[in-house]
Backbone of each chain as ProteinMPNN parsed JSONL, in Angstrom:
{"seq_chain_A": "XXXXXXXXXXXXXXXXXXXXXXXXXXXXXXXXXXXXXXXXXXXXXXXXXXXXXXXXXXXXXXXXXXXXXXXXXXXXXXXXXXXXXXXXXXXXXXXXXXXXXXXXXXXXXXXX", "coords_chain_A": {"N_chain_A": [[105.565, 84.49, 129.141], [103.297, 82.346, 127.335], [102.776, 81.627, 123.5], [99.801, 81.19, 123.599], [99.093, 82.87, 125.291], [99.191, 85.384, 123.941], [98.543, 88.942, 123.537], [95.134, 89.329, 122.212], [95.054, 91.682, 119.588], [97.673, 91.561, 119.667], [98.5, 88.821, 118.281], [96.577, 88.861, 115.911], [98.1, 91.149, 114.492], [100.8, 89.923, 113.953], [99.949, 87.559, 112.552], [98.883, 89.182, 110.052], [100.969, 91.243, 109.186], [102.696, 88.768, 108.493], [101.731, 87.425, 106.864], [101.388, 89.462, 104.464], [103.988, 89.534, 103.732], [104.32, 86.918, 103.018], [102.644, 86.912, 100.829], [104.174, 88.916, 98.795], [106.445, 87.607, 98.437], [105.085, 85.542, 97.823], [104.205, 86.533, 94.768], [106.722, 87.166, 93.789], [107.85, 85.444, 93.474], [105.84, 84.285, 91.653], [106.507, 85.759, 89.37], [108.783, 85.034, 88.512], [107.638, 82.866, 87.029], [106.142, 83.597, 85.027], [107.189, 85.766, 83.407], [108.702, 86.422, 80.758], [111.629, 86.805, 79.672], [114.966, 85.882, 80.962], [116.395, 88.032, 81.426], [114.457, 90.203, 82.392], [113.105, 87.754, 84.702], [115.001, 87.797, 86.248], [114.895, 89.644, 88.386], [112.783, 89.326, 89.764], [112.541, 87.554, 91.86], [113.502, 89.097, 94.023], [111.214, 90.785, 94.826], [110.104, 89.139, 96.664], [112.747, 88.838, 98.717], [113.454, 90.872, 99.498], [111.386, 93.122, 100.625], [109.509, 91.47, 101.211], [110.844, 89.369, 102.489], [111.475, 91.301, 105.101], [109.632, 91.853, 105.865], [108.267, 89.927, 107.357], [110.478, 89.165, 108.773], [110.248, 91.066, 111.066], [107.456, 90.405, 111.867], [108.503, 88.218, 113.461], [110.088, 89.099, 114.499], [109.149, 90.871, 116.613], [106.804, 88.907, 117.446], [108.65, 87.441, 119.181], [109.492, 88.898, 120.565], [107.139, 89.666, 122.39], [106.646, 86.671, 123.511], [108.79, 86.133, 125.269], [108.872, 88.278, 126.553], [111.379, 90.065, 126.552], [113.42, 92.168, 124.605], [114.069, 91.035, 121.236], [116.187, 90.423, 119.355], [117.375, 88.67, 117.651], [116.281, 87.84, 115.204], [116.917, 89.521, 113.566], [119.277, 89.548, 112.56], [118.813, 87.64, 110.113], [117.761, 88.983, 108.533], [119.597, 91.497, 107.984], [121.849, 89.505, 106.958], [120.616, 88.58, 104.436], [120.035, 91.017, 103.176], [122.325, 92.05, 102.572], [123.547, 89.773, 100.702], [121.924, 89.059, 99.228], [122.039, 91.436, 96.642], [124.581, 90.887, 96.051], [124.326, 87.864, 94.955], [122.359, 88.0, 92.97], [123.744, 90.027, 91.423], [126.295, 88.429, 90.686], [125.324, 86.231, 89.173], [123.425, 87.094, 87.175], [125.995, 88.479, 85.603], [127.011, 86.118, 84.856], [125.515, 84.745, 83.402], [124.862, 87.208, 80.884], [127.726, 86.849, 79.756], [128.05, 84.188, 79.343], [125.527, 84.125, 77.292], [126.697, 86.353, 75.616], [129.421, 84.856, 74.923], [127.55, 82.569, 73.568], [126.695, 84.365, 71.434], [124.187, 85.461, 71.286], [121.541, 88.191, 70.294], [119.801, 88.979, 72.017], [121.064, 90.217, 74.325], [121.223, 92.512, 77.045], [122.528, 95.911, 76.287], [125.707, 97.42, 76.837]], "CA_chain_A": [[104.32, 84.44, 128.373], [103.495, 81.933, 125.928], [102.378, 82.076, 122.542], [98.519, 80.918, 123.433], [99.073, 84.083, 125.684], [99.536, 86.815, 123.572], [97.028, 89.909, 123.165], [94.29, 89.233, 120.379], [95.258, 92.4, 118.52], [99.218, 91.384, 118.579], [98.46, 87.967, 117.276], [96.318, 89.667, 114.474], [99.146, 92.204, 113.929], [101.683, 89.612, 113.567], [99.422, 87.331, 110.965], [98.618, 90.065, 109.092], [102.331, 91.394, 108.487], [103.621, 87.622, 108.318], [100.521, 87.099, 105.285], [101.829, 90.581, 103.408], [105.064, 89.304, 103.617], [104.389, 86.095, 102.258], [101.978, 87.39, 99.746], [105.093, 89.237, 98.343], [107.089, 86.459, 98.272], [104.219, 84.552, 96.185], [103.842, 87.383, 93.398], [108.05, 87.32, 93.436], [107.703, 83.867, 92.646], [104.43, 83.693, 90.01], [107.052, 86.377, 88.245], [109.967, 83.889, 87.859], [107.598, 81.871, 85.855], [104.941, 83.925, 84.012], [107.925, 86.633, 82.874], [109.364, 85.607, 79.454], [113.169, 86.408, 79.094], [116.249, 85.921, 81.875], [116.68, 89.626, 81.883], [113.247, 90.342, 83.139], [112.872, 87.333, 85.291], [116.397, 88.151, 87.476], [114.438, 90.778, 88.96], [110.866, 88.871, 90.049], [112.568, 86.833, 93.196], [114.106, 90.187, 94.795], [110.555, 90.964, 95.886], [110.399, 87.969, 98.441], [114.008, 88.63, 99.267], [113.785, 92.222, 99.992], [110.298, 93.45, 101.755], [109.117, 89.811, 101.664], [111.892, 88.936, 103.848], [112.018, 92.192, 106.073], [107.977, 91.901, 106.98], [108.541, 88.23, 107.996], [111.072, 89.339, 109.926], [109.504, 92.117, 111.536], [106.521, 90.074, 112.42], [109.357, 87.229, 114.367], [110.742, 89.67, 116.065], [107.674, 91.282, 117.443], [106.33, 87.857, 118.356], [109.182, 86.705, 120.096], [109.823, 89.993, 122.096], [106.471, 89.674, 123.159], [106.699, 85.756, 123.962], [109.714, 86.085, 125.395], [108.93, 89.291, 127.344], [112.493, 91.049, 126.956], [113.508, 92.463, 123.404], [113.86, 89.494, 120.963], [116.355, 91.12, 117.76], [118.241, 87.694, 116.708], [115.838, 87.525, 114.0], [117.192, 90.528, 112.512], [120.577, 88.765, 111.891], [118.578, 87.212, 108.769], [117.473, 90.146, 107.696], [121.102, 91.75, 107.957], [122.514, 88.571, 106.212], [119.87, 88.736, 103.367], [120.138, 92.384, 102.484], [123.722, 92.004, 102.25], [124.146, 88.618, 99.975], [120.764, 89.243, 97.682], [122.22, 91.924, 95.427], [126.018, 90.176, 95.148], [124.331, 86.747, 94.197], [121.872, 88.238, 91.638], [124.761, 90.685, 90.328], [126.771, 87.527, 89.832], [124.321, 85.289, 88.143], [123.397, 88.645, 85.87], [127.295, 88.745, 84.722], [127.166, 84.873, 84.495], [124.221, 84.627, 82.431], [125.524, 87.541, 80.34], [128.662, 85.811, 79.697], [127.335, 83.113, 78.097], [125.129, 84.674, 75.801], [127.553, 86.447, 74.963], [130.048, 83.765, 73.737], [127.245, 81.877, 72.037], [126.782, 85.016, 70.064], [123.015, 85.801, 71.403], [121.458, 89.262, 70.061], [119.315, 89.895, 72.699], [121.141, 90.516, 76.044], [121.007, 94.168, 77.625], [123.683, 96.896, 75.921], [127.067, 97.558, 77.977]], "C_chain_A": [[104.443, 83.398, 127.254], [102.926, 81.848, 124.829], [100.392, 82.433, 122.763], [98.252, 82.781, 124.579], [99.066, 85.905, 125.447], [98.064, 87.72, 123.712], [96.075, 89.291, 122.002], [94.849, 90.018, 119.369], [96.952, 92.193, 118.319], [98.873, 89.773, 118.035], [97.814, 88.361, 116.205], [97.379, 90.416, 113.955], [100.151, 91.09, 113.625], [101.121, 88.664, 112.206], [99.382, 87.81, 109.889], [100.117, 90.791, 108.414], [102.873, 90.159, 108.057], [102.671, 87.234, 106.899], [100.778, 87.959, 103.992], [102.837, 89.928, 102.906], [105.626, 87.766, 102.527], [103.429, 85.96, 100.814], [103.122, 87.79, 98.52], [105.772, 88.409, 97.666], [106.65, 85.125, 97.206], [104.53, 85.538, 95.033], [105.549, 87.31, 92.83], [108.279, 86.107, 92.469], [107.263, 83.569, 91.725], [105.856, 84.728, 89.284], [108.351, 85.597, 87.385], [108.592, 82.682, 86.697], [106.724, 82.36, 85.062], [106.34, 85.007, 83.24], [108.604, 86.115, 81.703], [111.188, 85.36, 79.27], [113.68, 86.366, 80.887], [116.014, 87.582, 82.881], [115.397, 90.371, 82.692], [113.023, 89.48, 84.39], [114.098, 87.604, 86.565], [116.138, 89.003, 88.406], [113.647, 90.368, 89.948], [111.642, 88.628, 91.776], [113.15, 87.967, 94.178], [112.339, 90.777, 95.785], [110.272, 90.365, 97.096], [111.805, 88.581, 99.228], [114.293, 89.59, 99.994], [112.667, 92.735, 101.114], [109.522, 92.085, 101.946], [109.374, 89.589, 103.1], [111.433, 89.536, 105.175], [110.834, 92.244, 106.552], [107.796, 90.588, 107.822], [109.453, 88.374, 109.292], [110.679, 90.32, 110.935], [108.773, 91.322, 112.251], [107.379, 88.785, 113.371], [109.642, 87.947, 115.249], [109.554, 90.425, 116.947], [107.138, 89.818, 118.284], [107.612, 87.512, 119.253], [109.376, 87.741, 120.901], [108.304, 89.787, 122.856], [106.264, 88.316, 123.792], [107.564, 85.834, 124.842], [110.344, 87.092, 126.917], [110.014, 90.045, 127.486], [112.693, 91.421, 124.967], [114.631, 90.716, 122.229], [115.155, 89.777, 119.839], [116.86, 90.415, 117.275], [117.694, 87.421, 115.453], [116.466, 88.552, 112.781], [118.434, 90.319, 111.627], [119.763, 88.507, 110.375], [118.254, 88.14, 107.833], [118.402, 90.763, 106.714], [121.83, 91.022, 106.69], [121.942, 88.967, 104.526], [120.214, 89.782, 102.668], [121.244, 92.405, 101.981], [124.209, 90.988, 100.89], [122.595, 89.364, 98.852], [121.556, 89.761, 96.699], [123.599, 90.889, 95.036], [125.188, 88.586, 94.568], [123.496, 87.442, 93.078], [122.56, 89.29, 90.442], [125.991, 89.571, 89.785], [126.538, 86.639, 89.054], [124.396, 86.248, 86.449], [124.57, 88.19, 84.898], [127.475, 87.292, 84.182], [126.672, 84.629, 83.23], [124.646, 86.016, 80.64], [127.042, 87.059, 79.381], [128.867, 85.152, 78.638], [126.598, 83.396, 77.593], [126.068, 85.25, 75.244], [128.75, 85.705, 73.733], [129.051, 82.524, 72.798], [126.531, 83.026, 71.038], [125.098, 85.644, 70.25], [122.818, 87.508, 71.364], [120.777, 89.741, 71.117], [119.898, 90.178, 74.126], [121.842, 92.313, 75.888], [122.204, 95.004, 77.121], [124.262, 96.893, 77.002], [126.357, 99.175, 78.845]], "O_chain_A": [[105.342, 83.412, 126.413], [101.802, 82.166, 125.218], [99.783, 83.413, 122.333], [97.319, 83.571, 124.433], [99.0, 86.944, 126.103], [96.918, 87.321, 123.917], [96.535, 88.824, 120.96], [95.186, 89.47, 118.32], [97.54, 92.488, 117.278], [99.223, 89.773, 116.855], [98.537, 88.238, 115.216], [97.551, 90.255, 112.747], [100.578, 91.444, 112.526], [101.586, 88.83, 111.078], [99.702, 87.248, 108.841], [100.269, 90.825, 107.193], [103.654, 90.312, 107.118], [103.242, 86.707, 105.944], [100.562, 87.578, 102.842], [102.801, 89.646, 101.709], [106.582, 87.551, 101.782], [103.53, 85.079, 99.96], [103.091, 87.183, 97.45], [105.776, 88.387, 96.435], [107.188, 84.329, 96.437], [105.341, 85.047, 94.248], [105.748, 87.381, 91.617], [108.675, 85.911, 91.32], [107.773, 82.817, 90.894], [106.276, 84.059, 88.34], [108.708, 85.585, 86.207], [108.923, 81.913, 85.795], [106.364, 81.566, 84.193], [106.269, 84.755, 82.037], [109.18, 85.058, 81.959], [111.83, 84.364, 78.935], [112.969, 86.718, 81.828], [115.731, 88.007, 84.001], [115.644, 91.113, 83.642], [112.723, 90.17, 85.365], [113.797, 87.547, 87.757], [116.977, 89.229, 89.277], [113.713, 90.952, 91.03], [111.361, 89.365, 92.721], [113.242, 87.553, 95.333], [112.278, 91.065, 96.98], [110.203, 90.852, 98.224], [111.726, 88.732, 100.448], [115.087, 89.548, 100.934], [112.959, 92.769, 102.31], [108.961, 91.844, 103.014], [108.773, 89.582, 104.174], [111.085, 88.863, 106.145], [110.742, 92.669, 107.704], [107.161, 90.476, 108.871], [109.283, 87.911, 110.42], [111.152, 89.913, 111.995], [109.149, 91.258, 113.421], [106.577, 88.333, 114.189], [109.573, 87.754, 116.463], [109.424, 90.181, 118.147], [107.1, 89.714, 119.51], [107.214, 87.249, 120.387], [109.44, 87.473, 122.101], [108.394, 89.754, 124.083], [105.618, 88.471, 124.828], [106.942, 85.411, 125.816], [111.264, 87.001, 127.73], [109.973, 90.818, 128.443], [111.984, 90.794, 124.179], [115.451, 89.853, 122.543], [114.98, 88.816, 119.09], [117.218, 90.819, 116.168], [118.372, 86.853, 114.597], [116.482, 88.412, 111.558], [118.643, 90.697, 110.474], [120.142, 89.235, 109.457], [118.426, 88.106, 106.615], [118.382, 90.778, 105.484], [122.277, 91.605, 105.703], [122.628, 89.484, 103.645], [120.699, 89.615, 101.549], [121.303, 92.8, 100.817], [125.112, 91.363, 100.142], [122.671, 90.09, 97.86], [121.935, 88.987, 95.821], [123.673, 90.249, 93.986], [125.69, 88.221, 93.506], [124.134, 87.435, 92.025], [122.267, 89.441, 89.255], [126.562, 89.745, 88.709], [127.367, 86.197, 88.26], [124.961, 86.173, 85.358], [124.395, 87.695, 83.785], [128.058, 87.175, 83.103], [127.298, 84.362, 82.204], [124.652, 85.564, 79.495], [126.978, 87.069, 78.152], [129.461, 85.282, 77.567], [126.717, 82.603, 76.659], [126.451, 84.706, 74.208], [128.931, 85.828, 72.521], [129.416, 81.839, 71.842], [125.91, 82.69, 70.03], [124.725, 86.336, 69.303], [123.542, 88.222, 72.058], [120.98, 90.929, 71.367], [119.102, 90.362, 75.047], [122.531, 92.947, 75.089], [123.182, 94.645, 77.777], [123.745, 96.519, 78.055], [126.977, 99.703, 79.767]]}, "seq_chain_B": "XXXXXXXXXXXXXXXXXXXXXXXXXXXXXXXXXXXXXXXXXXXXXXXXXXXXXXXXXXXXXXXXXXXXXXXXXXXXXXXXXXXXXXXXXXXXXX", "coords_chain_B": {"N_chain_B": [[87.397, 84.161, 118.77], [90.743, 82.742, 119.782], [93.926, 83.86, 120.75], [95.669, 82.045, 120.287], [94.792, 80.294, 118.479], [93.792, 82.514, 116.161], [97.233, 82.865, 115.721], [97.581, 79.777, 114.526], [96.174, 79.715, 112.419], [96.049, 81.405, 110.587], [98.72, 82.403, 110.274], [99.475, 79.537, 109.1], [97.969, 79.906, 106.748], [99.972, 82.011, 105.605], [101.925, 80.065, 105.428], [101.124, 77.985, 103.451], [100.922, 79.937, 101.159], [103.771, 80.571, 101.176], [104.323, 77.934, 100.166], [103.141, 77.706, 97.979], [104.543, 79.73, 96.682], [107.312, 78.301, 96.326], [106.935, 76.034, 95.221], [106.177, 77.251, 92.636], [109.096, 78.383, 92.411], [110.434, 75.465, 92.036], [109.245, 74.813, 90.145], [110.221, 76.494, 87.765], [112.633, 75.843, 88.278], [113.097, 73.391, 87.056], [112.161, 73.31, 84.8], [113.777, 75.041, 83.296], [114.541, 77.67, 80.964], [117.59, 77.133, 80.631], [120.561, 77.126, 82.057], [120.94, 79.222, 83.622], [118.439, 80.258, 84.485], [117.421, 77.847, 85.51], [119.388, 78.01, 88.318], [118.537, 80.568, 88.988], [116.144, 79.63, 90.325], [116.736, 77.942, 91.975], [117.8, 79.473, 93.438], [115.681, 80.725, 94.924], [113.645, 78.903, 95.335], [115.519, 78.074, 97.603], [115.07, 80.798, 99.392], [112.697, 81.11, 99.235], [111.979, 78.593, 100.923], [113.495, 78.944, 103.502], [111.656, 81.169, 104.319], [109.506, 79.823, 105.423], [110.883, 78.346, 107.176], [110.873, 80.166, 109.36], [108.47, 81.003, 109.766], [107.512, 78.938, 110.948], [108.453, 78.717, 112.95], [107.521, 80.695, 114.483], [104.786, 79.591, 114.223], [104.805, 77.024, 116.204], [105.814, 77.918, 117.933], [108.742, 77.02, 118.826], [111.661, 77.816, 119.223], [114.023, 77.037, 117.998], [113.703, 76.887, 115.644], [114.756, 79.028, 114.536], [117.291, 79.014, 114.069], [117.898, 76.537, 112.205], [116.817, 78.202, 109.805], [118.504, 80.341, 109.343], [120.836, 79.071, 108.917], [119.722, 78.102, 106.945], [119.646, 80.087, 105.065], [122.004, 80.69, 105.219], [123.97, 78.397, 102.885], [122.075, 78.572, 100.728], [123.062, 81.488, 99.82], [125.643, 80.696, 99.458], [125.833, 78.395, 97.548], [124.123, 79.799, 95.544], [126.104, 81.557, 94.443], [128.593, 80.36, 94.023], [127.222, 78.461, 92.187], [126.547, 80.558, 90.054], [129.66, 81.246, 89.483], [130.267, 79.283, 88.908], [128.879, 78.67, 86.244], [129.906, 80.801, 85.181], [132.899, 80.37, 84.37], [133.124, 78.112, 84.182], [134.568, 75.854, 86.141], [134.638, 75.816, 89.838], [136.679, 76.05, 91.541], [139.625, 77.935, 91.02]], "CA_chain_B": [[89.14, 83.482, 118.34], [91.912, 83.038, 120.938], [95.166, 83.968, 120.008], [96.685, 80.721, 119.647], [93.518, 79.837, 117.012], [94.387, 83.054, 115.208], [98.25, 82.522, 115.042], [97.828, 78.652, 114.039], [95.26, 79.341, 111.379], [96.913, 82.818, 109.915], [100.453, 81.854, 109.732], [99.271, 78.354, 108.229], [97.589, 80.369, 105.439], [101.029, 82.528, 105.086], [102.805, 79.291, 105.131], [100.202, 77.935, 102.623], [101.346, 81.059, 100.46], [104.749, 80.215, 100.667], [104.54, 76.748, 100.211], [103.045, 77.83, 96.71], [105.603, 80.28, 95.711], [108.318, 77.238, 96.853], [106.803, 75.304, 94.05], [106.744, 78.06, 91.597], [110.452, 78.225, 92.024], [110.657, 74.385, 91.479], [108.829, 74.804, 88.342], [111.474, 77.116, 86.387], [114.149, 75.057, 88.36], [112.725, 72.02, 86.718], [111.973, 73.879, 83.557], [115.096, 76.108, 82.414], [115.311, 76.638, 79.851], [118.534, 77.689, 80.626], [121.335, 76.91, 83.265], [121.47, 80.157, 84.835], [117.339, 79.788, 85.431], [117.496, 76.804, 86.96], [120.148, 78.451, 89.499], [117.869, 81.7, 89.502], [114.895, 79.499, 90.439], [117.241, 77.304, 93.17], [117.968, 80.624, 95.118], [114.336, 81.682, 94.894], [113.59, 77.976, 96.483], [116.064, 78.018, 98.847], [114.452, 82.05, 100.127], [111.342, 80.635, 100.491], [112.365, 77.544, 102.619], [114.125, 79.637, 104.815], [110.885, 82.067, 105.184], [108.859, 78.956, 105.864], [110.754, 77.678, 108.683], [111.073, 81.259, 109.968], [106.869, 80.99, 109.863], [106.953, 77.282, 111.192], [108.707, 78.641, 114.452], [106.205, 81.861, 115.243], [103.785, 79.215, 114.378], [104.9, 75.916, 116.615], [106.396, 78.799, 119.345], [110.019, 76.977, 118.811], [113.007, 78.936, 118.891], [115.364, 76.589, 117.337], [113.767, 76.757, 113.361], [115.663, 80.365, 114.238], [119.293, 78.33, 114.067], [117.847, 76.549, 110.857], [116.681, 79.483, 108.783], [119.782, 81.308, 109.467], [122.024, 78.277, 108.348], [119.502, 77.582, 105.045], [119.802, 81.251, 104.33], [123.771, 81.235, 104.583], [123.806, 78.093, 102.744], [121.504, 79.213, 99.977], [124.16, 81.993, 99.233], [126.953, 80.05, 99.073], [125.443, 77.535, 96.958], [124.256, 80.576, 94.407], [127.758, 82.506, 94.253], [129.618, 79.124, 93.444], [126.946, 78.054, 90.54], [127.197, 81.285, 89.193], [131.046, 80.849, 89.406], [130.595, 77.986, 87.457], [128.518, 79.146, 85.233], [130.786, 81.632, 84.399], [134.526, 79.941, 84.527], [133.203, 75.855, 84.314], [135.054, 75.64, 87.422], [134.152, 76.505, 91.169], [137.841, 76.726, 92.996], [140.831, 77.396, 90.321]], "C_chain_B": [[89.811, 84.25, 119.548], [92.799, 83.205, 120.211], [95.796, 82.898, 120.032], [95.983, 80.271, 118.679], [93.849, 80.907, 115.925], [95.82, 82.876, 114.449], [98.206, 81.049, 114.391], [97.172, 79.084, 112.713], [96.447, 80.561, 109.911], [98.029, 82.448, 109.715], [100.301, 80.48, 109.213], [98.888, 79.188, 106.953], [98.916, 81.009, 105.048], [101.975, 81.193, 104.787], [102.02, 78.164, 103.889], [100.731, 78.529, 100.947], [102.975, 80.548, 99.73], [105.487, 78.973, 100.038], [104.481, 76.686, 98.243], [104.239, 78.517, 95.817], [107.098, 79.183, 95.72], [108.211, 76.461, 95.476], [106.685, 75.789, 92.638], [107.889, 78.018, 91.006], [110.786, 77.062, 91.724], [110.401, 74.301, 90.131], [109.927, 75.151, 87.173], [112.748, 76.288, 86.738], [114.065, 73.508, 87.401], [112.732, 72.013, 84.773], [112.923, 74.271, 82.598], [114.681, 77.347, 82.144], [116.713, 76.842, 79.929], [119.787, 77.03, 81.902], [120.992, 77.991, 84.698], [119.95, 80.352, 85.32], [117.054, 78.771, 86.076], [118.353, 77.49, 87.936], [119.314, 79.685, 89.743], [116.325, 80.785, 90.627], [115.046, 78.453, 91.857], [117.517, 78.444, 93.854], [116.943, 81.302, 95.441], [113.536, 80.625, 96.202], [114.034, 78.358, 97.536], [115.658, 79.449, 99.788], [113.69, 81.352, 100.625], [110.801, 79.511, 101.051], [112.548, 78.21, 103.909], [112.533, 80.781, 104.859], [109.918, 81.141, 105.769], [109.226, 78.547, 106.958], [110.754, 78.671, 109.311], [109.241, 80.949, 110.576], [106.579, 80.009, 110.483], [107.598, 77.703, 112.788], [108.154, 79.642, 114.898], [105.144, 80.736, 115.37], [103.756, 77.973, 115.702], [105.551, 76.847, 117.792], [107.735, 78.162, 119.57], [111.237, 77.579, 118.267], [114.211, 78.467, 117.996], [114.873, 76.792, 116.043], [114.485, 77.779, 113.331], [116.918, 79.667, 113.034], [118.729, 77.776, 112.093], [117.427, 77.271, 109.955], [117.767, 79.818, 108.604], [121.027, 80.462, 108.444], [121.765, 78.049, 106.876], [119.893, 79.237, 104.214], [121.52, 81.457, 103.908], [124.097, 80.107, 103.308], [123.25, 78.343, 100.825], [122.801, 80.175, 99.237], [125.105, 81.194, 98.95], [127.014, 79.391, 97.69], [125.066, 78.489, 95.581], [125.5, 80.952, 93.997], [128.887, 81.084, 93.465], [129.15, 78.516, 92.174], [127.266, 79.093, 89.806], [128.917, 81.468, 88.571], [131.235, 80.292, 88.51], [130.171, 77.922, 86.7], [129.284, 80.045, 84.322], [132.173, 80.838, 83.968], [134.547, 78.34, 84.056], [133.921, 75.297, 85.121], [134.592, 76.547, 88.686], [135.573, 77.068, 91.373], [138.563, 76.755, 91.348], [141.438, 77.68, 90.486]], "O_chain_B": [[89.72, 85.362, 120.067], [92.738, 82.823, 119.043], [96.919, 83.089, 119.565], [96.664, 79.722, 117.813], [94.174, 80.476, 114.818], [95.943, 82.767, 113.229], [99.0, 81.053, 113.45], [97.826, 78.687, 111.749], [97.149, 80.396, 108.913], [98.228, 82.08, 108.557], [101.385, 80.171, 108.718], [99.692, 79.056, 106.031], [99.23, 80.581, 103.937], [102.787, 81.311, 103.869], [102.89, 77.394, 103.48], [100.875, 77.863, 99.921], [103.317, 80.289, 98.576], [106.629, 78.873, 99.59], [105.208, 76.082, 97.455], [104.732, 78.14, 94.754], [107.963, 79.523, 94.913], [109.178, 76.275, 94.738], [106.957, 75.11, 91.648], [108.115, 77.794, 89.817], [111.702, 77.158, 90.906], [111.095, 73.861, 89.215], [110.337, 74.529, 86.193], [113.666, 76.034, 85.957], [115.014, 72.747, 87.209], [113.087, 71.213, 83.907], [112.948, 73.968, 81.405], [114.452, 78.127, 83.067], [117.139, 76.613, 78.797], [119.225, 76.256, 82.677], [120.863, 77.842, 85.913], [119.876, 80.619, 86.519], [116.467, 78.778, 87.158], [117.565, 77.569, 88.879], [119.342, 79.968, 90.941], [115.691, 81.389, 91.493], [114.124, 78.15, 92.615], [117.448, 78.329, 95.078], [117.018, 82.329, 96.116], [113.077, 80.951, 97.296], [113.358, 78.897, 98.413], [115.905, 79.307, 100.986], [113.623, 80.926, 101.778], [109.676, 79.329, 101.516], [111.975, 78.085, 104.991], [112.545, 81.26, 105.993], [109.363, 81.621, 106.757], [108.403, 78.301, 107.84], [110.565, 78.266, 110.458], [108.982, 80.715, 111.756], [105.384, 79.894, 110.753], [107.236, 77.029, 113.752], [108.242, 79.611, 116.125], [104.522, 80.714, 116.432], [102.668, 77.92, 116.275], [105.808, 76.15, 118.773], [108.222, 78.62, 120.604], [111.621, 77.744, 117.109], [115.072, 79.156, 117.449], [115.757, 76.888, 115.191], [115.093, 77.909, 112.269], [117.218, 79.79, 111.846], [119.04, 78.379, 111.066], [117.813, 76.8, 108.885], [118.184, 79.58, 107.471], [121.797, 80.932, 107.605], [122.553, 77.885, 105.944], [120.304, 79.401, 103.066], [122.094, 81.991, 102.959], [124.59, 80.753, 102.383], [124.038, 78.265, 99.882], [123.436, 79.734, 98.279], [125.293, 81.107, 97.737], [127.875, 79.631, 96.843], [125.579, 78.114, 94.527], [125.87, 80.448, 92.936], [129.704, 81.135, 92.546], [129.89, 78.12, 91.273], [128.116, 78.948, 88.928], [129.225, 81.766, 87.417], [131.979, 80.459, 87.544], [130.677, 77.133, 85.902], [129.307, 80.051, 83.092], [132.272, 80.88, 82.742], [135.48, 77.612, 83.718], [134.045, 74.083, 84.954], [134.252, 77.727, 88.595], [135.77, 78.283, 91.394], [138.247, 75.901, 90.52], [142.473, 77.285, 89.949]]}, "name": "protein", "num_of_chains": 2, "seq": "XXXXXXXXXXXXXXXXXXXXXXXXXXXXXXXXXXXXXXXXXXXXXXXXXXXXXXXXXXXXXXXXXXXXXXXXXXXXXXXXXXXXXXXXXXXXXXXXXXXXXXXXXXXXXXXXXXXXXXXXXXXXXXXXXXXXXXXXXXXXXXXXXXXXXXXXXXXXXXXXXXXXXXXXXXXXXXXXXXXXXXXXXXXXXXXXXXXXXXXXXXXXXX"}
């Protein structure tokens, strides 16, 4: 089957999750730059990264099992990957960023 | 609407979407004020590259943007974990 082949209602179903998903992924984004401090903004890009991601992927693997006609799940690898690396890079930035306020002596970063 | 008119148009608007939040994250990367937001605002980029080509191969029905998503997403990590590194230490390897 190929793509121009699909049902009507699964190409709607996959737009419509792949549009949530990247909806997400916008608002994660407007928060990295409308949010004022570090400590607040370290947070914003986790919504893309987390259900962003996992509806994006969702809606790949659906289309390609149905392009594809047999079950499709290599997309889920990214998923997998993602879920796994997100928190360790934004818990090492965090301690980074911490860090250095710290040694230049800054009052406002988050109690121990 | 045929379904190849819905997926081209619909996943253009999601890739539309992401194209915006892409340039969001350029903004603070461009902006700062800080070190460690520019590197928050380069691994926010580099996400939503990788969900774009993910969207650019449902949309164009090619299987290979798979291989490149996968590689910008590993990539992406690496590239965070080592600035933070060096953010922290002022060295990557020591």
């Amino acid at each position: 089957m190929t793509p121009s082949d699909l049902p009507l209602w699964a190409a709607w179903t996959i737009v419509a999750v792949t549009i949530c998903g990247s909806l997400l992924a916008l608002v994660g984004s407007a928060g990295l730059v409308v949010l004022k401090r570090f400590y607040e903004r370290v947070h914003a890009p986790t919504l893309g990264a987390t259900l962003g991601m996992a509806l994006i992927v969702v809606a790949s693997v659906v289309f390609w099992s149905m392009t594809e006609g047999r079950l499709a799940l290599r997309d889920l690898l990214i998923g997998v990957f993602l879920t796994v690396t997100t928190p360790v890079t934004l818990i090492l930035l965090a301690r980074a960023a911490v860090y250095r306020d710290r040694v230049e002596g800054d009052d406002h970063i988050p109690p121990e | 609407m045929t379904a190849s008119a819905v997926l081209y148009w619909g996943l253009g608007a999601a890739q539309a979407m992401l194209l915006l939040a892409m340039l969001l994250a350029a903004w603070r990367m461009m902006r700062g004020p800080r070190a460690q937001d520019r590197v928050l605002g380069l691994d926010t980029l580099y996400l939503n590259a990788m969900l774009l080509i993910l969207v650019q191969g449902m949309r164009s029905g090619v299987g290979l943007y798979f291989e490149a998503a996968l590689i910008i997403g590993m990539l992406g990590f690496t590239a965070t974990v080592a600035l933070a590194k060096f953010l922290m230490r002022g060295e990557v390897i020591e």
